[in-house]
TIBA-336364 format. One record per residue (C-alpha): residue in three letters; chain; x, y, z. Coordinates in Angstrom, 2 decimals, always signed. Layout:
BEGIN
(site "ALA" "A" (X Y Z))
...
***
This chain:
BEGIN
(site "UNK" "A" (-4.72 -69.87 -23.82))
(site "UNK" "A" (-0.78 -69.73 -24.39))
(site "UNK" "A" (+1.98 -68.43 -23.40))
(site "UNK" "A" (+3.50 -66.18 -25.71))
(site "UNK" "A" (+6.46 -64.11 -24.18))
(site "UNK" "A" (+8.22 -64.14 -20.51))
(site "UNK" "A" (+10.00 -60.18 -19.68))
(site "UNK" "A" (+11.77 -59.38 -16.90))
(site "UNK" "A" (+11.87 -56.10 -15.87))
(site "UNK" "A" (+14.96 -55.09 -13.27))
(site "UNK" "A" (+13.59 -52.41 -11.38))
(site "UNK" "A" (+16.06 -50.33 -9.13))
(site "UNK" "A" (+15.59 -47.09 -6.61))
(site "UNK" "A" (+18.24 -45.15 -5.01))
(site "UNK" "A" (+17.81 -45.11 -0.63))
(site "UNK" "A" (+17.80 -41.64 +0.72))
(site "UNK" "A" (+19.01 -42.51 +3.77))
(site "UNK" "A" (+21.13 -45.85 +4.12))
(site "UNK" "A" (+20.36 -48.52 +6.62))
(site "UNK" "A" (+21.88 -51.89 +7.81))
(site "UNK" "A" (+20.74 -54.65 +9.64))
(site "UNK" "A" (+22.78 -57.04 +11.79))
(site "UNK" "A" (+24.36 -59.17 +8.38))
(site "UNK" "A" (+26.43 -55.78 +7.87))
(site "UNK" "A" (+24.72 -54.95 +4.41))
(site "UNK" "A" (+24.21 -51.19 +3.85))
(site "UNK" "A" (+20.99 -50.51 +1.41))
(site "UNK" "A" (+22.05 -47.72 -0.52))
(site "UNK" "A" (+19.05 -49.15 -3.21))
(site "UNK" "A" (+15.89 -51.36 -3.38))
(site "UNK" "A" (+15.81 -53.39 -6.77))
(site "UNK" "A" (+13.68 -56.22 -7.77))
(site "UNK" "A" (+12.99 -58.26 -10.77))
(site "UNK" "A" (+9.55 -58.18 -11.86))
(site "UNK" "A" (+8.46 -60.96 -14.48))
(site "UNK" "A" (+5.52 -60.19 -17.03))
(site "UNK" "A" (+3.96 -62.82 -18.44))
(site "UNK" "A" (+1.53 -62.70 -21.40))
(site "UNK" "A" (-0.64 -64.53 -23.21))
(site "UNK" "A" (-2.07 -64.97 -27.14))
(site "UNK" "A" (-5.28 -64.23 -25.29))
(site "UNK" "A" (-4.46 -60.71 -24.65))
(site "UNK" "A" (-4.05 -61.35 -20.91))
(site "UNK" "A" (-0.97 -60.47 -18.90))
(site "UNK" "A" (+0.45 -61.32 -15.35))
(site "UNK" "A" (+2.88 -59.75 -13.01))
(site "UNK" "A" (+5.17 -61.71 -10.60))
(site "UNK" "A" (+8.20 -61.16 -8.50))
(site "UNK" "A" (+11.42 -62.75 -7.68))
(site "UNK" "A" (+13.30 -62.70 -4.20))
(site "UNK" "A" (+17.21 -61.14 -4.02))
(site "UNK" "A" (+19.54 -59.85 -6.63))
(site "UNK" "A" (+17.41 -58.83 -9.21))
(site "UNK" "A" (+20.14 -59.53 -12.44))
(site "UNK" "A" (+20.51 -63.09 -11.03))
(site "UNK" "A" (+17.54 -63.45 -11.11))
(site "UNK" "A" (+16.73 -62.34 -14.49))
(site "UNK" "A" (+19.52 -64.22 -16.03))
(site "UNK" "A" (+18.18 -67.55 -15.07))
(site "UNK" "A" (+15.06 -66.40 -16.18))
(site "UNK" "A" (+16.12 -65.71 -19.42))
(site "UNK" "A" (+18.58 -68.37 -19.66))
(site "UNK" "A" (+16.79 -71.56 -18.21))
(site "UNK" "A" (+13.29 -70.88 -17.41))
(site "UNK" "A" (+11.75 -68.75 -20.45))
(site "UNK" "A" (+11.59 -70.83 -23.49))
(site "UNK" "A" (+10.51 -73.36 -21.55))
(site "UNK" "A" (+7.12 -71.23 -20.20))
(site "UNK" "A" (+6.34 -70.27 -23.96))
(site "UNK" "A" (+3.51 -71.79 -25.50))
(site "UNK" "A" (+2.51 -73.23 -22.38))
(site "UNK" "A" (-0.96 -72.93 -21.06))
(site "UNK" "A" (-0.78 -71.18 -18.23))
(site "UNK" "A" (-3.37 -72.98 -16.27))
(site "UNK" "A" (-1.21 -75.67 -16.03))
(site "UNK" "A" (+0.73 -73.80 -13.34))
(site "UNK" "A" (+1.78 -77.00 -10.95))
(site "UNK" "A" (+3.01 -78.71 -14.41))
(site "UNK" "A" (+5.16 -75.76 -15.07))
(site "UNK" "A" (+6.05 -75.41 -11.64))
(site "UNK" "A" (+7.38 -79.37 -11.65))
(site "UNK" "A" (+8.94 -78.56 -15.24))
(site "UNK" "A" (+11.27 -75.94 -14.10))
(site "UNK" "A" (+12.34 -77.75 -11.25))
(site "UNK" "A" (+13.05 -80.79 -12.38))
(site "UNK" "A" (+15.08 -78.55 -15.48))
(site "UNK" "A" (+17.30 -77.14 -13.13))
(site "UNK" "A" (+17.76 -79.69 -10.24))
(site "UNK" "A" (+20.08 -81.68 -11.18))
(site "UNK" "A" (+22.60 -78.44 -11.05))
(site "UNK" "A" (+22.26 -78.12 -7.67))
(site "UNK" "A" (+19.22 -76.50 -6.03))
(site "UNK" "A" (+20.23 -72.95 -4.77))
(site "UNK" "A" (+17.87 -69.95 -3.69))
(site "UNK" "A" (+18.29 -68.19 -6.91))
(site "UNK" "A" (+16.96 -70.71 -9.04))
(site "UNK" "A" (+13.90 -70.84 -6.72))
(site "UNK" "A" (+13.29 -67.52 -6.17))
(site "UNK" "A" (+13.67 -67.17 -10.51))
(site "UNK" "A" (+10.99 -69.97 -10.87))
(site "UNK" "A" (+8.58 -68.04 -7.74))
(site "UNK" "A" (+8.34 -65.39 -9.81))
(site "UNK" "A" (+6.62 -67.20 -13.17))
(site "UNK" "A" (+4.59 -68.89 -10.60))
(site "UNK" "A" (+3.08 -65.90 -9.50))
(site "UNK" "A" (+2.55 -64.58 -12.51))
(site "UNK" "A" (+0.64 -67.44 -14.24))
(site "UNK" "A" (-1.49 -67.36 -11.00))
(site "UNK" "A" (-1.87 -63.62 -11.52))
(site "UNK" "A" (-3.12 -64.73 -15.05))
(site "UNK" "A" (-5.41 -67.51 -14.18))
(site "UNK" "A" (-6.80 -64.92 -11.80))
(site "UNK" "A" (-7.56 -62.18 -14.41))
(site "UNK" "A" (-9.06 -65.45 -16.49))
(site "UNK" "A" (-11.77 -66.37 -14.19))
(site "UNK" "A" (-12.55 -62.80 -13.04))
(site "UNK" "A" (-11.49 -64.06 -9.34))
(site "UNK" "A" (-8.76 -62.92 -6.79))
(site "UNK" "A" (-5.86 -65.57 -6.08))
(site "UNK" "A" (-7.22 -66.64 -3.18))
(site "UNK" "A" (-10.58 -67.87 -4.39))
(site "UNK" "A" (-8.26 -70.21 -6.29))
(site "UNK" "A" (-6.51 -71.84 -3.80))
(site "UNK" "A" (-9.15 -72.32 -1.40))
(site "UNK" "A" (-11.53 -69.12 -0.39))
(site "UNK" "A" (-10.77 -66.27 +1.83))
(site "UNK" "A" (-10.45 -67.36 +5.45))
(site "UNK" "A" (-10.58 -63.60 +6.16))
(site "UNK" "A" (-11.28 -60.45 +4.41))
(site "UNK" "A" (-8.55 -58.39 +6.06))
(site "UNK" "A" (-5.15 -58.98 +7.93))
(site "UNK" "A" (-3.60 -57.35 +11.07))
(site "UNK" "A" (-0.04 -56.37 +9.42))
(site "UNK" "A" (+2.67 -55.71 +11.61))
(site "UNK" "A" (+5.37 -53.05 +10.69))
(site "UNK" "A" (+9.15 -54.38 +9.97))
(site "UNK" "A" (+11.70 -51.47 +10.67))
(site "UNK" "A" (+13.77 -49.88 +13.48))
(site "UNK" "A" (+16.88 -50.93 +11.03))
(site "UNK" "A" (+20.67 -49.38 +12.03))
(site "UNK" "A" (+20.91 -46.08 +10.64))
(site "UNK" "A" (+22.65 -44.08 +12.98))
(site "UNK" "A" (+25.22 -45.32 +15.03))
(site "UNK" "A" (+25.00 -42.72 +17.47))
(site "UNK" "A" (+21.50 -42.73 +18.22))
(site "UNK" "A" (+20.88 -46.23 +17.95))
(site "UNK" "A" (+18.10 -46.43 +20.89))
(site "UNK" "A" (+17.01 -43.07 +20.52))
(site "UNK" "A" (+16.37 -43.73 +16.73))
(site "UNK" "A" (+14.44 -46.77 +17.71))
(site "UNK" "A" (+12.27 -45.45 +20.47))
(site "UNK" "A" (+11.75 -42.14 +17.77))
(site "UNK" "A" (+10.48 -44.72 +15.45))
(site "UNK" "A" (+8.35 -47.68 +16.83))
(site "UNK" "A" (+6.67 -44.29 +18.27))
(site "UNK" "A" (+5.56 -43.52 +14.88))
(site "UNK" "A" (+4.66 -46.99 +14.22))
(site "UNK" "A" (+1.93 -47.12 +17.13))
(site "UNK" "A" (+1.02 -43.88 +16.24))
(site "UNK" "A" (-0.07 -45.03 +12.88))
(site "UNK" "A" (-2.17 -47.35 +14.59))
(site "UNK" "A" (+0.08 -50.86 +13.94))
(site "UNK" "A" (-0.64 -53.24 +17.12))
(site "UNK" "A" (+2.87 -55.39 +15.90))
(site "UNK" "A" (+6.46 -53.81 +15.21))
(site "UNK" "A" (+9.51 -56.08 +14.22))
(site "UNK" "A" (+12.78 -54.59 +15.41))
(site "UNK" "A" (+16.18 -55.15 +14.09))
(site "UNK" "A" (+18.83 -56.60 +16.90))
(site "UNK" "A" (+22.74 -58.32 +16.74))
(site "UNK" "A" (+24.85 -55.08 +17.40))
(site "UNK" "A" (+27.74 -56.86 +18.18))
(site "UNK" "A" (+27.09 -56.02 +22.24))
(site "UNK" "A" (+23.77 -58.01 +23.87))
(site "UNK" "A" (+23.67 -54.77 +26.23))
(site "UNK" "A" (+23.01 -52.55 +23.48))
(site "UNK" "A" (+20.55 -54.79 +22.03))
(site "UNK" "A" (+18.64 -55.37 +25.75))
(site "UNK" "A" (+18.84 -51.54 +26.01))
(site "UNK" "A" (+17.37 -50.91 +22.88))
(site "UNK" "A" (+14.66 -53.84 +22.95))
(site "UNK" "A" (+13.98 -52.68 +26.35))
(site "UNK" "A" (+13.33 -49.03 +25.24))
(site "UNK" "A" (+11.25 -50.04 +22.61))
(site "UNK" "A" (+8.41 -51.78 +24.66))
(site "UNK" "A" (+8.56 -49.07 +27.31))
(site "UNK" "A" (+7.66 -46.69 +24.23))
(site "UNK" "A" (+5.05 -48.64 +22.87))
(site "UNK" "A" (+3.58 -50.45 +25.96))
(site "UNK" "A" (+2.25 -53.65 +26.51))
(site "UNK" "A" (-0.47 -53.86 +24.17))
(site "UNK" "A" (+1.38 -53.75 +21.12))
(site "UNK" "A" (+3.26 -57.01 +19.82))
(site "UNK" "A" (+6.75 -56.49 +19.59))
(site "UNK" "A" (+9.17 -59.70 +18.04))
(site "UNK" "A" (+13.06 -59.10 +17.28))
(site "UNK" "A" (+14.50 -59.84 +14.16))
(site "UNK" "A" (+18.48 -61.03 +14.35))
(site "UNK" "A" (+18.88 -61.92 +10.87))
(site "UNK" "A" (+20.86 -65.09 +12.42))
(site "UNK" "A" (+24.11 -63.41 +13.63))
(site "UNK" "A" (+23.91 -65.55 +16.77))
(site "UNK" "A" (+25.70 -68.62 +17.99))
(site "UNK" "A" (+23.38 -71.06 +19.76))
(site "UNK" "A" (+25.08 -70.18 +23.46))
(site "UNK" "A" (+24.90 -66.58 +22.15))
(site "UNK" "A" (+21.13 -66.64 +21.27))
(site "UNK" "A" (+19.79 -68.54 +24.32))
(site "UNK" "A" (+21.71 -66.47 +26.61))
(site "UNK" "A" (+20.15 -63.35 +24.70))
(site "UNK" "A" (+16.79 -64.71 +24.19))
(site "UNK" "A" (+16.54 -65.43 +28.51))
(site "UNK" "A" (+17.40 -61.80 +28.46))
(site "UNK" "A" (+14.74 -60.65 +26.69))
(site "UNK" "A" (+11.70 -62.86 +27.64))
(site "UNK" "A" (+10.89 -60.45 +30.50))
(site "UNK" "A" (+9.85 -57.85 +27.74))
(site "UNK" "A" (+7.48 -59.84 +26.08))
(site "UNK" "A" (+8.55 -61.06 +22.95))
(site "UNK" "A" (+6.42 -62.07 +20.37))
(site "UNK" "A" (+8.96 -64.26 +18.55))
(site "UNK" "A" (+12.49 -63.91 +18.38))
(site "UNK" "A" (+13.16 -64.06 +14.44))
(site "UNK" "A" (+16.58 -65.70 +12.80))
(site "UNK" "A" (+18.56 -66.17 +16.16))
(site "UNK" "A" (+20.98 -68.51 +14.14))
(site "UNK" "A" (+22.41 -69.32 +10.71))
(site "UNK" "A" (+19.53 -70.97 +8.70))
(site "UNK" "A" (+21.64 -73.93 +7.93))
(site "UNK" "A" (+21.35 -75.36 +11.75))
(site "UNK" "A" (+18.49 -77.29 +11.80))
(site "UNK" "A" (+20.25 -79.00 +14.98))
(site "UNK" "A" (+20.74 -75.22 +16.64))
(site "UNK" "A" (+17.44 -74.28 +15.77))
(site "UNK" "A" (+16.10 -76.85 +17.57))
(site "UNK" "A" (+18.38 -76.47 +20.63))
(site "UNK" "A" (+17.08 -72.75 +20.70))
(site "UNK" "A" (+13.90 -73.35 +20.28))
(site "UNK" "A" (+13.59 -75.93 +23.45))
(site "UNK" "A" (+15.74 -73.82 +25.70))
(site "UNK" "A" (+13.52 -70.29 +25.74))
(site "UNK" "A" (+10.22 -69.95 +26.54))
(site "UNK" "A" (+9.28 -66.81 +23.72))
(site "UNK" "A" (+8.56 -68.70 +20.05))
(site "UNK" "A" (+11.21 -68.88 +17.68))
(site "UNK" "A" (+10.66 -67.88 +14.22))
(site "UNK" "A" (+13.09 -68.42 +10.66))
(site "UNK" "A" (+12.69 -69.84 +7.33))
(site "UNK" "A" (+12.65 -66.83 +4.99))
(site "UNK" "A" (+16.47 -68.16 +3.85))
(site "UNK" "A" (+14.85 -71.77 +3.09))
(site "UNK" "A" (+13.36 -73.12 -0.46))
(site "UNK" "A" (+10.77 -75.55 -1.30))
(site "UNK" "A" (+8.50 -78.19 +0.43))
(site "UNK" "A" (+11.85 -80.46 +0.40))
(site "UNK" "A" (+13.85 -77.38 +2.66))
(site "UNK" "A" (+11.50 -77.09 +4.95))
(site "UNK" "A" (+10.06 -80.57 +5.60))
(site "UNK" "A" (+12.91 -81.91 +8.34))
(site "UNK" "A" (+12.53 -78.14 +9.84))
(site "UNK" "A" (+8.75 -78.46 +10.46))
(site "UNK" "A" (+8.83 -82.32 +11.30))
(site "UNK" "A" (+11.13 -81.62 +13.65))
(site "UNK" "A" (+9.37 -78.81 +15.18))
(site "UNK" "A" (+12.81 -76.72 +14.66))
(site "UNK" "A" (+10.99 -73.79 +14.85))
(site "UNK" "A" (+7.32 -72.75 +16.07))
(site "UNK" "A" (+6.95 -70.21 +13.42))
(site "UNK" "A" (+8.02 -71.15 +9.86))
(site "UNK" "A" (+8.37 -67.98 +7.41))
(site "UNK" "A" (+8.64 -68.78 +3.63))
(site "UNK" "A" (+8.47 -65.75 +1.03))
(site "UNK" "A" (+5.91 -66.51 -1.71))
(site "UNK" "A" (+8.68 -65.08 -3.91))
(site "UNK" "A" (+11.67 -66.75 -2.83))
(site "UNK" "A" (+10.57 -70.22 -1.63))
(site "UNK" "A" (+8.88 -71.36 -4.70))
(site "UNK" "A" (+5.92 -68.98 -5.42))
(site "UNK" "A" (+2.18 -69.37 -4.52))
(site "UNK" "A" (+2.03 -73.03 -5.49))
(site "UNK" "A" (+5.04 -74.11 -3.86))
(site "UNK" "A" (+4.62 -72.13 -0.63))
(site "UNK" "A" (+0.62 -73.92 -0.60))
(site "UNK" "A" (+2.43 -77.12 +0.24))
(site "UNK" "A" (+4.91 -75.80 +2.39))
(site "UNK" "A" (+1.95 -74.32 +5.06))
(site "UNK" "A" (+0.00 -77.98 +4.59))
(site "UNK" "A" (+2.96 -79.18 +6.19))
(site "UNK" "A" (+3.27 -76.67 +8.90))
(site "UNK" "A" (-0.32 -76.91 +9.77))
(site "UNK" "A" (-0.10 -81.08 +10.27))
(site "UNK" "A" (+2.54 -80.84 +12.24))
(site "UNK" "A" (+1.08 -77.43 +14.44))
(site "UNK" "A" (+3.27 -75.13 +13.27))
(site "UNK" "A" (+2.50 -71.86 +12.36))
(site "UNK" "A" (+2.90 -70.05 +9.23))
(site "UNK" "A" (+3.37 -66.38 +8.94))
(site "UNK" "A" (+5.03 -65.53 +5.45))
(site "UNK" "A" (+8.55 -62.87 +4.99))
(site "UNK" "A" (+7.59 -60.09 +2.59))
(site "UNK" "A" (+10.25 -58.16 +1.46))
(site "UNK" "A" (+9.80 -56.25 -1.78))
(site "UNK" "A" (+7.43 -54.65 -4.36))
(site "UNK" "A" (+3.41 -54.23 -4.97))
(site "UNK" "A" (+3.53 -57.43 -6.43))
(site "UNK" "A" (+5.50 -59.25 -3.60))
(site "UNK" "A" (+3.13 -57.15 -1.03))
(site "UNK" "A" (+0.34 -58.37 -3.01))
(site "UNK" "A" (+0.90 -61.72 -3.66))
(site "UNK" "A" (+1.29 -62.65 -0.05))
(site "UNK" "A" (-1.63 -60.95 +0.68))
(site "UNK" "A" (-3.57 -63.39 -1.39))
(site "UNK" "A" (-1.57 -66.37 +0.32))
(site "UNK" "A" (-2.66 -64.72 +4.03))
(site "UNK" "A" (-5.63 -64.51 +3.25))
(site "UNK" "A" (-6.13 -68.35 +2.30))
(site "UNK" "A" (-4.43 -69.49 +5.28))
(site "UNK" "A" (-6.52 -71.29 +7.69))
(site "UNK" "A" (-5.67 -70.64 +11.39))
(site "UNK" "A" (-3.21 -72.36 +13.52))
(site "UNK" "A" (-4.92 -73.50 +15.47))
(site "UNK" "A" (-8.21 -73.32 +14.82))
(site "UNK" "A" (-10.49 -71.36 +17.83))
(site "UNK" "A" (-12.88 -69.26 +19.23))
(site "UNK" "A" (-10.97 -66.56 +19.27))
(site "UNK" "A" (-7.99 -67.20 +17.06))
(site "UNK" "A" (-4.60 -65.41 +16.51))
(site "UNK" "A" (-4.68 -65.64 +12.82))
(site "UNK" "A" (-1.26 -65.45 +10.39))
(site "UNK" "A" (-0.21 -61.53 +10.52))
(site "UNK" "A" (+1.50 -59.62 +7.28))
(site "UNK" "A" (+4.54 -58.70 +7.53))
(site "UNK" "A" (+4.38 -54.69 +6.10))
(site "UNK" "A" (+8.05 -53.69 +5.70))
(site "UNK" "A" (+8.08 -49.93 +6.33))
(site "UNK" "A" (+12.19 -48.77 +5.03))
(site "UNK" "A" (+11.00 -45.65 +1.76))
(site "UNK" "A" (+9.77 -47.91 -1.10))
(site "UNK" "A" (+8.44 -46.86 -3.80))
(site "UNK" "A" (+9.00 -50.23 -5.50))
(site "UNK" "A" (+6.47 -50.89 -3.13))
(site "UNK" "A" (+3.79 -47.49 -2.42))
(site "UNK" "A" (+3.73 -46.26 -6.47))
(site "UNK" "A" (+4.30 -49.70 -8.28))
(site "UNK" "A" (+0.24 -50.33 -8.22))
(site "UNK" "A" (-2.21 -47.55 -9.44))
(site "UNK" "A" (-3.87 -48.23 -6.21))
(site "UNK" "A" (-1.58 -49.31 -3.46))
(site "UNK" "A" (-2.11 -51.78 -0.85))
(site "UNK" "A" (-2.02 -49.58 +2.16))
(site "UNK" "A" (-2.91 -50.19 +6.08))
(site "UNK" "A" (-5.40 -48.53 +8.16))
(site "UNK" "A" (-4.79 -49.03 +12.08))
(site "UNK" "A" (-2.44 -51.88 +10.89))
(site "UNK" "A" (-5.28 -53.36 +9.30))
(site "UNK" "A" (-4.86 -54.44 +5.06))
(site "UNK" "A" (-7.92 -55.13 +3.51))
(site "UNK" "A" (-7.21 -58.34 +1.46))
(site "UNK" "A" (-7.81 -57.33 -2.54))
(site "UNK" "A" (-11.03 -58.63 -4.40))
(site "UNK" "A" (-10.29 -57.93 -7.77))
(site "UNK" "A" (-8.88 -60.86 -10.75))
(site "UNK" "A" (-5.70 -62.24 -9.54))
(site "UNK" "A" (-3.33 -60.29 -7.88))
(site "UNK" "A" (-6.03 -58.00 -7.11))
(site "UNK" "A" (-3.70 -54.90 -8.43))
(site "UNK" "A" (-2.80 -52.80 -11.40))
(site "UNK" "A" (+0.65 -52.32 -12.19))
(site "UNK" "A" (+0.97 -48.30 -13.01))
(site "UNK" "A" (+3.35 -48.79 -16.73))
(site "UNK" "A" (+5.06 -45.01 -15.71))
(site "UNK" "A" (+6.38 -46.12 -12.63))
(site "UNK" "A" (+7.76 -49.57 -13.80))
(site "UNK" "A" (+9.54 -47.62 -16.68))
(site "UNK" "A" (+10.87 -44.68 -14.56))
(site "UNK" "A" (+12.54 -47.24 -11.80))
(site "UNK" "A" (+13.17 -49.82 -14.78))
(site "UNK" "A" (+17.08 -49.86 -15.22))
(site "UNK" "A" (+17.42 -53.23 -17.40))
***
């Protein structure tokens, strides 16, 4: 089997009702670059790169594609070393990773559909059959009702039966952010998780002062306190507060996250099967994390095929630690309007009681529904 043509498909949907996070971004749309790979055998696979979705296709297009062509796709790894060592020596940046996670996805996808077998029969067997997901949300939308909005929301969350919720924090004032954290878990009660998200808008002082504050409310894990560039802070954080610290979704590659894990920066490491080097690369990157008793629990941020890709990773992912009764790796289920992410598939991956039931079909384990990736397809 060969490789005969590498697409990229910029997909883009407008955001009825904007929302911001602590970086200050307002999402006005959701676009992502999809990658279609097929094959002189008739057989095609779908992958998906993280962040700007034109970047991403460029580098595709530019570095990556006639390099894939008339390759045999089962030689994933090979490709996988062959793109990286073709673009290395320019300076490894997120893009170019996040470029080359989404052809590694998609000749996974394709070995998949080979063999007849989901992804994660591939990579090692199914350590479970389902995974607990936990709902990402309570973004900024409206700045006058910024607790109310939250409480209104992580309501609906536990309603729908999710026993996690991820909340968005860094308002610029740690009282607002204790008042609204403090809000939420009276809503929901004790028995469902809740961990904070900061997308690192906190000094060091900043985030141990605010992390103290909000170990009384039970924290699950207090995501992104700092800028992902402090190794040094990350570690200082992570020693000073009792609640585990989570981060990684901004690092790349076995090579970013190595002195992270070693060091035991962080107790939770989170790399995104589509930005930190696909299924392969992301493989190596939880090998590490488990010798060194770290856990794993992947970002997802994105479309069916992102959703569904790290799916098949969970799923694969021993526990950390192994035990009687374990707390295995949870999915992260973004919940922000999607349909990037609930029409993309003919038949969506959906939770039940925040419960996903890990896909058995060939590779991905989806079908990609051709009307909706040309109605939202805008290059």
């Amino acid at each position: 089997m060969k490789v005969t043509d590498v697409i990229c498909h910029v997909l883009q949907s407008k955001v009825e009702q904007p929302f911001t996070s602590a970086r200050g971004w307002l999402y006005t749309t959701r676009a992502s670059c999809i990658v279609e790979i097929r094959t002189d055998e008739g057989i095609t696979g779908w992958g998906e790169c993280y962040g700007p979705a034109a970047v991403n296709r460029t580098i595709i297009e530019t570095q990556y594609r006639s390099r894939v062509i008339g390759r045999d796709p089962f030689d994933v790894e090979v490709v996988w070393e062959d793109l990286y060592n073709r673009i290395k020596d320019y300076g490894l940046t997120g893009m170019t990773i996040a470029a080359l996670s989404g052809i590694d996805i998609a000749l996974w996808d394709i070995i998949g559909r080979a063999l007849g077998k989901p992804i994660h029969k591939l990579i090692g067997g199914a350590h479970r059959t389902e995974v607990q997901a936990y709902a990402t949300g309570l973004y900024f939308v409206d700045m006058d009702r910024l607790v109310e909005e939250a409480v209104e929301e992580a309501q609906e969350y536990a309603e729908q039966g999710f026993r996690a919720i991820k909340m968005k924090i860094g308002l610029g004032d740690p009282k607002l952010d204790l008042r609204r954290v403090k809000a939420v878990r009276e809503t929901i009660g004790p028995d469902v998780k809740l961990a904070v998200d900061a997308n690192h808008c906190f000094t060091v002082p900043q985030a141990i002062r605010l992390g103290r504050a909000m170990e009384e409310h039970d924290i699950l894990w207090f995501e992104e306190p700092i800028s992902p560039e402090d190794h040094d802070g990350y570690v200082e954080v992570t020693r000073a507060l009792d609640m585990a610290v989570a981060g990684g979704e901004n690092d790349f590659t076995r090579w970013g996250f190595r002195d992270v894990i070693a060091r035991k920066a962080m107790d939770i490491v989170q790399p995104d099967v589509c930005a930190a080097g696909g299924i392969s690369e992301c493989r190596k990157i939880a090998a590490i994390a488990s010798a060194h008793g770290v856990e794993c629990v992947p970002h997802a941020w994105g479309s069916a095929i992102g959703l569904a890709a790290t799916v098949q990773f969970l799923a694969a992912l021993p526990d950390t630690p192994p035990a009687f009764r374990p707390m295995p790796p949870m999915l992260e289920f973004e919940q922000t309007p999607n349909p990037l992410r609930d029409q993309l598939a003919k038949d969506p991956i959906v939770q039940r009681q925040g419960i996903v039931r890990v896909p058995d079909g060939p590779g991905l384990g989806i079908e990609i529904d051709h009307a909706i990736l040309n109605q939202y397809k805008v290059a």
